[in-house]
Biopython code that builds the backbone (N, CA, C, O; Angstrom):
import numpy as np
from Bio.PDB.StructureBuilder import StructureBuilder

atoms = [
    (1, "UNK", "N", (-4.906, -86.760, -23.388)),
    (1, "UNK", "CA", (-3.838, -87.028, -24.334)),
    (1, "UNK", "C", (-3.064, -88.243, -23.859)),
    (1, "UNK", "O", (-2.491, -88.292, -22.771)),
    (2, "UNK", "N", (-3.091, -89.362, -24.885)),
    (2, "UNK", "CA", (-2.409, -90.327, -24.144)),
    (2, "UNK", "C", (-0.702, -90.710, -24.167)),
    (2, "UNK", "O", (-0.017, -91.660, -23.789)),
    (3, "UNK", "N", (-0.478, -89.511, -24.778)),
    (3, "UNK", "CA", (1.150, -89.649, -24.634)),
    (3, "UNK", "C", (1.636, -89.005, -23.191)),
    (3, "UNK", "O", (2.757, -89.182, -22.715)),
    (4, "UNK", "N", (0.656, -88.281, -22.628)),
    (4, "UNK", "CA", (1.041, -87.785, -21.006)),
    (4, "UNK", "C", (0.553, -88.006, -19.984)),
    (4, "UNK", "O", (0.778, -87.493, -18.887)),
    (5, "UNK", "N", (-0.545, -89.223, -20.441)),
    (5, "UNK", "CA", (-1.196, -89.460, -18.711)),
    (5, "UNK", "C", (-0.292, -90.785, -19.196)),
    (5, "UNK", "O", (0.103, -91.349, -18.176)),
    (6, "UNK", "N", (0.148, -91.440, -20.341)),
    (6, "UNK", "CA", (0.260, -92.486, -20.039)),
    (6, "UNK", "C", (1.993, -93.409, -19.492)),
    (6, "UNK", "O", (2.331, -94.523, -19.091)),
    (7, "UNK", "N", (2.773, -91.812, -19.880)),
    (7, "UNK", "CA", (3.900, -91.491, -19.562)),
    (7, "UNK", "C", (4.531, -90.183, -18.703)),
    (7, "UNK", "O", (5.057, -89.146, -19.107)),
    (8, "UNK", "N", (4.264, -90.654, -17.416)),
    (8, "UNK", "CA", (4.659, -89.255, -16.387)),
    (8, "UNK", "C", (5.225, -88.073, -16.951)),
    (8, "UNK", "O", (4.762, -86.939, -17.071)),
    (9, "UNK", "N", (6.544, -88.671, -17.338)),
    (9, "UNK", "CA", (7.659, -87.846, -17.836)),
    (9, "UNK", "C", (7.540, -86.747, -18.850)),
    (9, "UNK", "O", (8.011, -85.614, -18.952)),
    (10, "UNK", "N", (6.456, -87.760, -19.809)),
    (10, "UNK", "CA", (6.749, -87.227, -20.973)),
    (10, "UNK", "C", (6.439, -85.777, -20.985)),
    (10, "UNK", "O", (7.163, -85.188, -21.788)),
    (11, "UNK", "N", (5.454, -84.866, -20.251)),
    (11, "UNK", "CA", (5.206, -83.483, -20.164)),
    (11, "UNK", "C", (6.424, -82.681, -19.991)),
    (11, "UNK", "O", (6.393, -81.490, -20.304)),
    (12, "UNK", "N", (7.286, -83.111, -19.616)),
    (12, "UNK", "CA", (8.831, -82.528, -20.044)),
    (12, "UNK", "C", (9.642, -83.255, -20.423)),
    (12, "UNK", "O", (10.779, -82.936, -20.077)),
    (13, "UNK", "N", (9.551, -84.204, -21.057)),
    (13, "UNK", "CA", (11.176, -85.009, -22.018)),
    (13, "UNK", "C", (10.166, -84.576, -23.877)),
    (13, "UNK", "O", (10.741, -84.123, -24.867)),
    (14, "UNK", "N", (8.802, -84.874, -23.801)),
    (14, "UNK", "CA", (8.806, -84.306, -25.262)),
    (14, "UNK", "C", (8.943, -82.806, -25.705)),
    (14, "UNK", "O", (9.380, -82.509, -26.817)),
    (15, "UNK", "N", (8.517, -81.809, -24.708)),
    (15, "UNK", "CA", (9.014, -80.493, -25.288)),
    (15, "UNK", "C", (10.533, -80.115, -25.457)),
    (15, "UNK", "O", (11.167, -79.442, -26.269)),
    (16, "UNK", "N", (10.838, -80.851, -24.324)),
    (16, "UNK", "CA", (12.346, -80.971, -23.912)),
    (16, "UNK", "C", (13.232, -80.872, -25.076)),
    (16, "UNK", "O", (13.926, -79.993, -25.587)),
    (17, "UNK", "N", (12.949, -82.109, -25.306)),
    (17, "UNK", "CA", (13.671, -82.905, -26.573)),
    (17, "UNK", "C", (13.675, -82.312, -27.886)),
    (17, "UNK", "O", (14.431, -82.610, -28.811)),
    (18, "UNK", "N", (12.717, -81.401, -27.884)),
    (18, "UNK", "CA", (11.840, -80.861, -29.445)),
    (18, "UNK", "C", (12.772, -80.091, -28.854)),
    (18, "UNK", "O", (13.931, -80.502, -28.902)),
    (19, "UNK", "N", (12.542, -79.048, -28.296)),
    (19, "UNK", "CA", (13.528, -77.383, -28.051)),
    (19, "UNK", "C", (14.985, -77.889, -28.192)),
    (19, "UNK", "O", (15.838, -77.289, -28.845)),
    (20, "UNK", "N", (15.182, -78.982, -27.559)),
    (20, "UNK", "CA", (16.916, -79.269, -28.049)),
    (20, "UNK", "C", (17.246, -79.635, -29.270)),
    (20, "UNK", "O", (18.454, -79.681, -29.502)),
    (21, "UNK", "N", (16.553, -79.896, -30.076)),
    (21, "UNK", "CA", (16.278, -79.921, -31.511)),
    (21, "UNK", "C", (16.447, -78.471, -32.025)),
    (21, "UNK", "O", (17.447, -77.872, -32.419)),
    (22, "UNK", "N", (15.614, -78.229, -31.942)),
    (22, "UNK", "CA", (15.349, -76.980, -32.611)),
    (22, "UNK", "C", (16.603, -75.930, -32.509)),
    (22, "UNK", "O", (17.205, -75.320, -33.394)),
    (23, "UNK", "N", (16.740, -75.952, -31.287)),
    (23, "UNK", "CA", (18.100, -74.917, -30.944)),
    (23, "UNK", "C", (19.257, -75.477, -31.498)),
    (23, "UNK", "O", (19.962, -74.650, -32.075)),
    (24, "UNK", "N", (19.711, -76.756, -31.499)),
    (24, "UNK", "CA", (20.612, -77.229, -32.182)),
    (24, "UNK", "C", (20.574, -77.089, -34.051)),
    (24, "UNK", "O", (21.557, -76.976, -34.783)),
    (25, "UNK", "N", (19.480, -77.130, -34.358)),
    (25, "UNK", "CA", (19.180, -76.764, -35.888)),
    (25, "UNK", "C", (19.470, -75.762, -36.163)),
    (25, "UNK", "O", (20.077, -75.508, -37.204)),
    (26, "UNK", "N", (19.057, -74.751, -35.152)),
    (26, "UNK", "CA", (18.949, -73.271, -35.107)),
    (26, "UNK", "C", (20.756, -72.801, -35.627)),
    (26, "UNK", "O", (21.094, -72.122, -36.597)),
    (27, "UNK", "N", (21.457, -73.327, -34.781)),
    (27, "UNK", "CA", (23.030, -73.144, -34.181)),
    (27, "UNK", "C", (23.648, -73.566, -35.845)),
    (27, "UNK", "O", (24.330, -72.787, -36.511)),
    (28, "UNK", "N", (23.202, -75.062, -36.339)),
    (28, "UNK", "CA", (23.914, -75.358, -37.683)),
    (28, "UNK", "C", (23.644, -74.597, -38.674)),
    (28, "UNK", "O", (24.508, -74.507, -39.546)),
    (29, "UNK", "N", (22.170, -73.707, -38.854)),
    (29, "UNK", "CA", (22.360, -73.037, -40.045)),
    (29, "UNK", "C", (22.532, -71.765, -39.967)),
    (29, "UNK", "O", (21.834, -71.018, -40.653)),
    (30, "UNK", "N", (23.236, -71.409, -39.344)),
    (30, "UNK", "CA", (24.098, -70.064, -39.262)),
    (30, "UNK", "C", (25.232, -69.892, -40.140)),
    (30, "UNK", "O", (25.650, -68.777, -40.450)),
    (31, "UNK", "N", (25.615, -70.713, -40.447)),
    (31, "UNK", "CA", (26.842, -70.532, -41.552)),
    (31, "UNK", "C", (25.566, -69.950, -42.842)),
    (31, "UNK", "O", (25.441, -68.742, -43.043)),
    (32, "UNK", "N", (24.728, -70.960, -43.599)),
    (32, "UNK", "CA", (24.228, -71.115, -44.510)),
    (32, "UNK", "C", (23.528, -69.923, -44.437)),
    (32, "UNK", "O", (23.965, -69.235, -45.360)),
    (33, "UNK", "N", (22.780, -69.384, -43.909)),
    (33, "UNK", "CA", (22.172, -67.898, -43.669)),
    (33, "UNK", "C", (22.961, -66.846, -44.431)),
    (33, "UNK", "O", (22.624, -66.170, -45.403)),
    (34, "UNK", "N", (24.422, -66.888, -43.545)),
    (34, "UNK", "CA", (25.231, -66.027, -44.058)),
    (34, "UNK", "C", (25.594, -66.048, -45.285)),
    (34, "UNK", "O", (26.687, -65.483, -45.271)),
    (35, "UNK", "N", (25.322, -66.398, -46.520)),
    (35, "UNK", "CA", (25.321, -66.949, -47.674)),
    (35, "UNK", "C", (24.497, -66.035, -48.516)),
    (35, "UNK", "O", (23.270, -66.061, -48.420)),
    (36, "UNK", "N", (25.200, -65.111, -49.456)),
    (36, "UNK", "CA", (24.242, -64.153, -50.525)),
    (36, "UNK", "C", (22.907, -64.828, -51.139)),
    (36, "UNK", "O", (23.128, -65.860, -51.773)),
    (37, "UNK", "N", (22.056, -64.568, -51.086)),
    (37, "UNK", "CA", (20.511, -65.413, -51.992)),
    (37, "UNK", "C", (20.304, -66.161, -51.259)),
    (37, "UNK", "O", (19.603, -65.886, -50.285)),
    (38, "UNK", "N", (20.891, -67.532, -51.463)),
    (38, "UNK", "CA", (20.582, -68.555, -50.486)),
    (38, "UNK", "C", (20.042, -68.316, -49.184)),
    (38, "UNK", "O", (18.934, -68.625, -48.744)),
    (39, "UNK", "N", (21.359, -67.491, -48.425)),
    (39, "UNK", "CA", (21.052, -67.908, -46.852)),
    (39, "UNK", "C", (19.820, -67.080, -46.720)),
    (39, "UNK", "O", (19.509, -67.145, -45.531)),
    (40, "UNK", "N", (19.065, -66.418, -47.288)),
    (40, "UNK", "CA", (17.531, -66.055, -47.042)),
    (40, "UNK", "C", (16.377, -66.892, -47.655)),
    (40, "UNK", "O", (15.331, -66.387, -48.062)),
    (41, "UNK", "N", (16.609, -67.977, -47.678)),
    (41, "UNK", "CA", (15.756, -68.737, -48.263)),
    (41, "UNK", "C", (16.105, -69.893, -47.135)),
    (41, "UNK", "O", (15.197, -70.550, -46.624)),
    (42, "UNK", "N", (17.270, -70.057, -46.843)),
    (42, "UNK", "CA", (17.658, -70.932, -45.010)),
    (42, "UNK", "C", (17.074, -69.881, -44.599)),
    (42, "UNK", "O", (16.010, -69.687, -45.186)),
    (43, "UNK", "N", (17.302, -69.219, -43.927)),
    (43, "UNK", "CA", (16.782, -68.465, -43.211)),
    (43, "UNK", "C", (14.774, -68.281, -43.085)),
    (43, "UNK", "O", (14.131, -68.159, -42.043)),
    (44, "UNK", "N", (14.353, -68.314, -44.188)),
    (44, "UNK", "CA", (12.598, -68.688, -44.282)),
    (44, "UNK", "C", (12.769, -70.285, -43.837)),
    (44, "UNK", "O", (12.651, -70.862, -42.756)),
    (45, "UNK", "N", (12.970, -70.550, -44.650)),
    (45, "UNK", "CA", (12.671, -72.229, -44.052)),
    (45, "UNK", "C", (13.271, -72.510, -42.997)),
    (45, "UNK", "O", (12.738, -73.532, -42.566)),
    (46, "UNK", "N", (14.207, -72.138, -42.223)),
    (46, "UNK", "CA", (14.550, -72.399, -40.821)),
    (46, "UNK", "C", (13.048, -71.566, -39.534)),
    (46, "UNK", "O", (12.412, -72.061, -38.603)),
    (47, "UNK", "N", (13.048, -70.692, -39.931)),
    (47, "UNK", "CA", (11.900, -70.068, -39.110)),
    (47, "UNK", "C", (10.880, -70.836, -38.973)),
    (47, "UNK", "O", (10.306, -71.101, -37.917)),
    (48, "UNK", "N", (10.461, -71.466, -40.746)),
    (48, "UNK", "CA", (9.223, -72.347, -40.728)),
    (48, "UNK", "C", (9.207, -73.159, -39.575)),
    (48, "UNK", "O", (8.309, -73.192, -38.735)),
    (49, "UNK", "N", (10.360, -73.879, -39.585)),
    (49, "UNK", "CA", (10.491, -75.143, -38.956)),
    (49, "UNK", "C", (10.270, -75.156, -37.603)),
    (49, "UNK", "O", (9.661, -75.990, -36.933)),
    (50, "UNK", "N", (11.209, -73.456, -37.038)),
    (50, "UNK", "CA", (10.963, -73.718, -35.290)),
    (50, "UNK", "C", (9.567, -72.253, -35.388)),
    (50, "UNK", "O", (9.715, -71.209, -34.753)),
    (51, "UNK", "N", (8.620, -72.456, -36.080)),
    (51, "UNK", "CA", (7.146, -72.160, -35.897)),
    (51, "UNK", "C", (6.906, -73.433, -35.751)),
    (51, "UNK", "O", (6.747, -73.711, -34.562)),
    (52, "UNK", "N", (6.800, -74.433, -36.542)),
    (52, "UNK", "CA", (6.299, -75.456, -36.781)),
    (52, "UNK", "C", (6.280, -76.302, -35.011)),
    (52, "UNK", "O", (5.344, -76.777, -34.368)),
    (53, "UNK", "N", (7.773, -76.179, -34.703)),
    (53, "UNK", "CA", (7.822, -77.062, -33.833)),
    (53, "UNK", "C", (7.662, -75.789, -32.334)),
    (53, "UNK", "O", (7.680, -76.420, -31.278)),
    (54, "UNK", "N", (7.555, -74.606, -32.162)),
    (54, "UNK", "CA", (6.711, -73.838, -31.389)),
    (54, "UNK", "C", (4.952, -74.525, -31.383)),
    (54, "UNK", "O", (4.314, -74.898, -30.398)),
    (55, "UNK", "N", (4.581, -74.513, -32.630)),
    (55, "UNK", "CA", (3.275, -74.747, -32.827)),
    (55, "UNK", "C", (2.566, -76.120, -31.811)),
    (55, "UNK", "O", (1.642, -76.268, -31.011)),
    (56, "UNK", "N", (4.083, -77.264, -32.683)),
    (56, "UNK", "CA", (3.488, -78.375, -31.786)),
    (56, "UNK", "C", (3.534, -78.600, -30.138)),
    (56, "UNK", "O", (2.928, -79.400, -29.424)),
    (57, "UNK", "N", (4.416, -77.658, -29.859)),
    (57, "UNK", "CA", (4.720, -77.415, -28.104)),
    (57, "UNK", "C", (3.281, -76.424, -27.766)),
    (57, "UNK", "O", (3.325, -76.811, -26.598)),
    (58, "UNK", "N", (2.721, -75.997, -27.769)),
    (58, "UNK", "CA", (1.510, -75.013, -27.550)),
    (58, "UNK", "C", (0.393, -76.152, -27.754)),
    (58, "UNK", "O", (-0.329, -76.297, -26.768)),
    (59, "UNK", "N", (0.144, -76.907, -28.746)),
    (59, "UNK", "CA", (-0.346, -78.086, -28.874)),
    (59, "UNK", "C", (-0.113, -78.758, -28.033)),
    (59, "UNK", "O", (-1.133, -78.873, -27.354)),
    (60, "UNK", "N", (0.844, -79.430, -27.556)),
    (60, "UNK", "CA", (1.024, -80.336, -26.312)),
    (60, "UNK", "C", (0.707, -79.763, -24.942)),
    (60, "UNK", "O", (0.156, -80.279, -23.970)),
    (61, "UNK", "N", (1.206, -78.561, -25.136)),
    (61, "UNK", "CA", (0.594, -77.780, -23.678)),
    (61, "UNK", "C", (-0.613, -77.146, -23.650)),
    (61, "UNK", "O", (-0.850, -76.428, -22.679)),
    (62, "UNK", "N", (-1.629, -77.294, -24.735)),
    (62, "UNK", "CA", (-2.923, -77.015, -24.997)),
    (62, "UNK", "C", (-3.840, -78.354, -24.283)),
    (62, "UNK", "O", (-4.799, -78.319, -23.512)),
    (63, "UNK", "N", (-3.157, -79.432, -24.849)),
    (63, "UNK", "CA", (-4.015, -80.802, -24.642)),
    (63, "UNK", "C", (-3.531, -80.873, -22.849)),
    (63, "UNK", "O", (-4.304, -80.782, -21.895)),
    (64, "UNK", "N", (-2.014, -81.065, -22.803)),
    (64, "UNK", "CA", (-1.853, -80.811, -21.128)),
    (64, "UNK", "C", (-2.820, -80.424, -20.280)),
    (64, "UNK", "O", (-3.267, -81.192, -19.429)),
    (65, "UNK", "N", (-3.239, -79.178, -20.434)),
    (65, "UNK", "CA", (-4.216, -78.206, -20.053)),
    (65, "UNK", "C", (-5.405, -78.963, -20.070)),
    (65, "UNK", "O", (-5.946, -79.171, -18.984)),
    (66, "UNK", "N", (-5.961, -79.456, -21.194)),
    (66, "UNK", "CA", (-6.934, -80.218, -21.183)),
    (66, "UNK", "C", (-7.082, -81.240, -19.987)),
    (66, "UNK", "O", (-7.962, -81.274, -19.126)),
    (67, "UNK", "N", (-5.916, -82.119, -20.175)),
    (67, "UNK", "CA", (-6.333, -83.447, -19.695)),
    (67, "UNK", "C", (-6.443, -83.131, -18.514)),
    (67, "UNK", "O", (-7.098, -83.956, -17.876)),
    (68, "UNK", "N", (-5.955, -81.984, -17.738)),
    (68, "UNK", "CA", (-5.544, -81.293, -16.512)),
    (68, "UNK", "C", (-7.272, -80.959, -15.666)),
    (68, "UNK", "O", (-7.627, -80.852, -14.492)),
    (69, "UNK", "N", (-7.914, -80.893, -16.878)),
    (69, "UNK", "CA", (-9.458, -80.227, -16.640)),
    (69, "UNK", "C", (-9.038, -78.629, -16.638)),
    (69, "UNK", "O", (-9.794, -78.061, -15.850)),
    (70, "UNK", "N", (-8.265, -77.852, -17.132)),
    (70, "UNK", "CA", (-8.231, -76.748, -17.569)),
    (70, "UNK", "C", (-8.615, -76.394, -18.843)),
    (70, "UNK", "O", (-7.789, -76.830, -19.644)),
    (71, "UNK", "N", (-9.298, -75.935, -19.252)),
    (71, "UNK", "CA", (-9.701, -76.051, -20.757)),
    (71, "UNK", "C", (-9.283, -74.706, -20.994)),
    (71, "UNK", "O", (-9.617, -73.933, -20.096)),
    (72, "UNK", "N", (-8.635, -74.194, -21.962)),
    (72, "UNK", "CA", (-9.450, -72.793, -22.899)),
    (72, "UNK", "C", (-7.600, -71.948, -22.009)),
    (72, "UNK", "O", (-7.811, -70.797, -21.629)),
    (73, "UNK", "N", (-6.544, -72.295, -21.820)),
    (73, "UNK", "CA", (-5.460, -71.996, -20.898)),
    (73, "UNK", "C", (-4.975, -71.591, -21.547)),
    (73, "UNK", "O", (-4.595, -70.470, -21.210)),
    (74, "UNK", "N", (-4.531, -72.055, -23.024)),
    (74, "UNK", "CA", (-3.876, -71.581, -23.965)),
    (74, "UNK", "C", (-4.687, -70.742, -24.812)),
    (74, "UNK", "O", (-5.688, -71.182, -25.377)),
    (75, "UNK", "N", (-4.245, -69.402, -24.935)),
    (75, "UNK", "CA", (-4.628, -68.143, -25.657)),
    (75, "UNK", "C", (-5.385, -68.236, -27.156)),
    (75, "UNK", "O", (-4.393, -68.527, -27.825)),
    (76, "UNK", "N", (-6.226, -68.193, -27.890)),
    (76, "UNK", "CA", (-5.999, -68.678, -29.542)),
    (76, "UNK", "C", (-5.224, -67.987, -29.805)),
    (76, "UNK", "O", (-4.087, -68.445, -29.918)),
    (77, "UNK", "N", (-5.385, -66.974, -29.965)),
    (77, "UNK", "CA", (-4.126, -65.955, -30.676)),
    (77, "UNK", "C", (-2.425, -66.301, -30.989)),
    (77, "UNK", "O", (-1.695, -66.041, -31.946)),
    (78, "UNK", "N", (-2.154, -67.171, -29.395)),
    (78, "UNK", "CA", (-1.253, -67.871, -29.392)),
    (78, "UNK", "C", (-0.761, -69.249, -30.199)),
    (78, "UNK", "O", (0.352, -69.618, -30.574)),
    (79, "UNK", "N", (-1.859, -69.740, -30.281)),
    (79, "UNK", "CA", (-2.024, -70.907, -31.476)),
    (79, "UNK", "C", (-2.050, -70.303, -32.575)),
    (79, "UNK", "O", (-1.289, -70.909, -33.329)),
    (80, "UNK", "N", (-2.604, -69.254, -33.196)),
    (80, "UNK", "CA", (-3.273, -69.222, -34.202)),
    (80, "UNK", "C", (-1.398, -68.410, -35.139)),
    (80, "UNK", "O", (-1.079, -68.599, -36.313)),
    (81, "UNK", "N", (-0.484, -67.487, -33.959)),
    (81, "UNK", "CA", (0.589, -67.460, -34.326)),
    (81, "UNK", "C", (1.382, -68.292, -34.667)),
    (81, "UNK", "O", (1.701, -68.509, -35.836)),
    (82, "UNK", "N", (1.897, -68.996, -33.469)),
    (82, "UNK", "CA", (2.602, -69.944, -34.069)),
    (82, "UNK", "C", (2.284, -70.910, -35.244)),
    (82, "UNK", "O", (3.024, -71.132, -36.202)),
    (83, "UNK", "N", (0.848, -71.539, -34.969)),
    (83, "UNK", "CA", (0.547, -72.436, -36.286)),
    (83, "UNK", "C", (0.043, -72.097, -37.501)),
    (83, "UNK", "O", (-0.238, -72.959, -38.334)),
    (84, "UNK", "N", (-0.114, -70.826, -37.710)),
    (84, "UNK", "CA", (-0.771, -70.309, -39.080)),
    (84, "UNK", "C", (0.301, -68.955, -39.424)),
    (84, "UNK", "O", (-0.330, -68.038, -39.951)),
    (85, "UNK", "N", (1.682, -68.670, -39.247)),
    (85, "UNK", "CA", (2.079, -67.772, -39.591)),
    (85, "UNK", "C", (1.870, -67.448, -41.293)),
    (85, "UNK", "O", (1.439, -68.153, -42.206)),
    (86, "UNK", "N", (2.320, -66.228, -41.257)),
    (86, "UNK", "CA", (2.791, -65.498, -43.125)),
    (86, "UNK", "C", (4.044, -65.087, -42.609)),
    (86, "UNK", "O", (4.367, -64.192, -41.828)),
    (87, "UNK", "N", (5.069, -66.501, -43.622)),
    (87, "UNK", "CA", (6.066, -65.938, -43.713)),
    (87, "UNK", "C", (6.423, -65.300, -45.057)),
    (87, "UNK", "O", (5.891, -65.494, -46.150)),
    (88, "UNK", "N", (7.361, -64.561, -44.760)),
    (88, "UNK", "CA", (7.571, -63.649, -45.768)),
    (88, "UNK", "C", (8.312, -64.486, -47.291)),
    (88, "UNK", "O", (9.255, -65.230, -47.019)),
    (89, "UNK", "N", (7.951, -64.391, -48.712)),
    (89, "UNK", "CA", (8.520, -64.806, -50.155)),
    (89, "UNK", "C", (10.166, -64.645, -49.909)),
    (89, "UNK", "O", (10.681, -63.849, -49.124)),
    (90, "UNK", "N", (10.591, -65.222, -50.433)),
    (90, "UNK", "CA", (12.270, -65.240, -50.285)),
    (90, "UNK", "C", (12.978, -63.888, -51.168)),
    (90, "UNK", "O", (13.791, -62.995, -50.931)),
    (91, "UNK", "N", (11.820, -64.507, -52.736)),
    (91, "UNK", "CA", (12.041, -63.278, -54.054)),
    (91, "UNK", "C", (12.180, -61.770, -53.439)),
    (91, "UNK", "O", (13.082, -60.964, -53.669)),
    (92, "UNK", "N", (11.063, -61.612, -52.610)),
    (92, "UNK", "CA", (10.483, -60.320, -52.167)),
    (92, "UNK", "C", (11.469, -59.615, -51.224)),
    (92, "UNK", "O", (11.761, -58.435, -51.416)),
    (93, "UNK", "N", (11.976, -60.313, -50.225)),
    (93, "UNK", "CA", (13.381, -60.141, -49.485)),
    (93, "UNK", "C", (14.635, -59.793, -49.912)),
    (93, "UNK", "O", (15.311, -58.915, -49.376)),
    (94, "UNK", "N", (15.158, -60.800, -51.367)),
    (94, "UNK", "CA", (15.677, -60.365, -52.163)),
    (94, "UNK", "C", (15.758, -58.912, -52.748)),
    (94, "UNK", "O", (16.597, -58.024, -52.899)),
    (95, "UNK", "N", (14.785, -59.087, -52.931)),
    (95, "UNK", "CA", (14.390, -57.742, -53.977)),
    (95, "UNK", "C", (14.466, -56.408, -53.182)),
    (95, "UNK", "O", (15.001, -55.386, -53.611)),
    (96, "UNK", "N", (13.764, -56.567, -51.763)),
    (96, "UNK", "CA", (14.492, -55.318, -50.963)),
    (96, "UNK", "C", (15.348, -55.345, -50.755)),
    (96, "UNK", "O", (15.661, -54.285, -50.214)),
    (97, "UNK", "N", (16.414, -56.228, -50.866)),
    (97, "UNK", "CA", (18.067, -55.718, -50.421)),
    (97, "UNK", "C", (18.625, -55.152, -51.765)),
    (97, "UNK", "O", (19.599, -54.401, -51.807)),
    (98, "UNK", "N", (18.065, -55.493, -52.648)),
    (98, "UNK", "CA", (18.820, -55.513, -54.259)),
    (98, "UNK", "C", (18.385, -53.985, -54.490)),
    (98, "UNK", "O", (19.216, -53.286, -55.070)),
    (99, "UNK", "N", (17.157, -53.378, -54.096)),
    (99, "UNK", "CA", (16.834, -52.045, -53.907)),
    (99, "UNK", "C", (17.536, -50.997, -53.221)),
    (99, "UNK", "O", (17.729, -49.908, -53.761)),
    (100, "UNK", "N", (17.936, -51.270, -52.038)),
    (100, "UNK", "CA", (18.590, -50.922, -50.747)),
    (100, "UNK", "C", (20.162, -50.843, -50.901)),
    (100, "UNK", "O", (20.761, -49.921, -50.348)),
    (101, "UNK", "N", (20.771, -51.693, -51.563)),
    (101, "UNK", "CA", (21.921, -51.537, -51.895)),
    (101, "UNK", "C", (22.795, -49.709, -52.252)),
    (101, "UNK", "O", (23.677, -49.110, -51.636)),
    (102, "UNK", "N", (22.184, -49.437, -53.216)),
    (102, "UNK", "CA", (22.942, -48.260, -53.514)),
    (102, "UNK", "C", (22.506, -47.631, -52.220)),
    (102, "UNK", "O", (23.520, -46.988, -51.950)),
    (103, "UNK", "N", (21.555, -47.370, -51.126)),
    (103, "UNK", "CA", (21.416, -46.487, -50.291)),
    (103, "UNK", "C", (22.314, -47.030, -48.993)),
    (103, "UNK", "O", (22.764, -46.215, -48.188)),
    (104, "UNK", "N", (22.530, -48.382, -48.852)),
    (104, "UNK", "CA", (23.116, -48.570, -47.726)),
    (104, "UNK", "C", (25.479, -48.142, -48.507)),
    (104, "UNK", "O", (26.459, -48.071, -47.765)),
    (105, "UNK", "N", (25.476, -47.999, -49.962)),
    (105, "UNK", "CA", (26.396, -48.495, -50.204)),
    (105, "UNK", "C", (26.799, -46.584, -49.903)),
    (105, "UNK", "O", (27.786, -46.425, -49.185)),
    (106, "UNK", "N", (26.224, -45.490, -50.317)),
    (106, "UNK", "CA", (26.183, -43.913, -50.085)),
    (106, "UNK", "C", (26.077, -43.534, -48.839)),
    (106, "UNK", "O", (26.161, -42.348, -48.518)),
    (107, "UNK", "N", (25.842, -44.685, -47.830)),
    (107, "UNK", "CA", (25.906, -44.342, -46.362)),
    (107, "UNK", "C", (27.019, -44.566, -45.690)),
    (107, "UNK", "O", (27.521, -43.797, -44.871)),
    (108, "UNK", "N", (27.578, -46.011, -46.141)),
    (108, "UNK", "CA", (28.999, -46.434, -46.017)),
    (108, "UNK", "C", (29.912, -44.994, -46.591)),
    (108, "UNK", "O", (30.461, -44.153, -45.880)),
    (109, "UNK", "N", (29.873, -45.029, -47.677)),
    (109, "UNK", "CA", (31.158, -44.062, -48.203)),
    (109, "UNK", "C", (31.177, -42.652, -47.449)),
    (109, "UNK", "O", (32.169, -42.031, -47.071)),
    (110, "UNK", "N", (29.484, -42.216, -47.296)),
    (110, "UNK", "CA", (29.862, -40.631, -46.482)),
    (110, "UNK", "C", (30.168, -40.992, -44.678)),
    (110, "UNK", "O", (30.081, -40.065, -43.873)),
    (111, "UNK", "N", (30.507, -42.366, -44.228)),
    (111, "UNK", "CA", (30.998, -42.421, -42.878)),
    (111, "UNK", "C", (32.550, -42.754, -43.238)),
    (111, "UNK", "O", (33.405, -42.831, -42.355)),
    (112, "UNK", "N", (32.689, -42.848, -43.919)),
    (112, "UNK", "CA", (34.451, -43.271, -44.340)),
    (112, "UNK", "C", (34.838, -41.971, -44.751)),
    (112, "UNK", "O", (35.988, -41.762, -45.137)),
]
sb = StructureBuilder()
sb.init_structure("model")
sb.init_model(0)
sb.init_chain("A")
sb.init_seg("    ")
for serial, (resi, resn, name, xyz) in enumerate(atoms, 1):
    if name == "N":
        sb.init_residue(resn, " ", resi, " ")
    sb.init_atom(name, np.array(xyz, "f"), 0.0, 1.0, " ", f" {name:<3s}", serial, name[0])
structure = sb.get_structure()
């Protein structure tokens, strides 16, 4: 891989950098989450994103491995999670809380 033999560093400033990303993304959409409808639709597409960028760190430390003459280090299963998830329909999420409602709302009142 020539972004890491050809830059020492880079085997920890690019995952580095990605995870400080991500966690910082992570941190801003916490307001928006909390948000009726919406924030479950942030909430899918925020996951996408730090799969996405899990995916490409397993990737970089897949090829690592490689260039290392370690082949085969990284798990598939492990790839095959992060980069091929099923995330869950937003509608469908919806729709179980919109179900759930009267049972969580009869649980509230008989603890009060």
């Amino acid at each position: 891989m020539e972004r890491f033999t050809s830059y020492p560093h880079a085997t920890v400033t690019l995952p580095a950098s990605r995870t400080k990303r991500v966690a910082a993304k992570s941190i801003a959409a916490i307001p928006a989450e909390s948000i009726p409808v919406i924030g479950i639709a942030v909430l899918i597409a925020d996951t996408g994103y730090e799969l996405y960028a899990a995916c490409e760190s397993i990737r970089d430390l897949d090829e690592l491995y490689s260039d290392m003459g370690k082949a085969d280090e990284t798990p598939n299963d492990a790839i095959h999670t992060a980069c091929n998830p099923e995330l869950p329909d937003a509608g469908n999420i919806w729709g179980g809380v919109v179900d759930q409602v009267d049972q969580w709302w009869e649980g509230l009142m008989e603890a009060v």
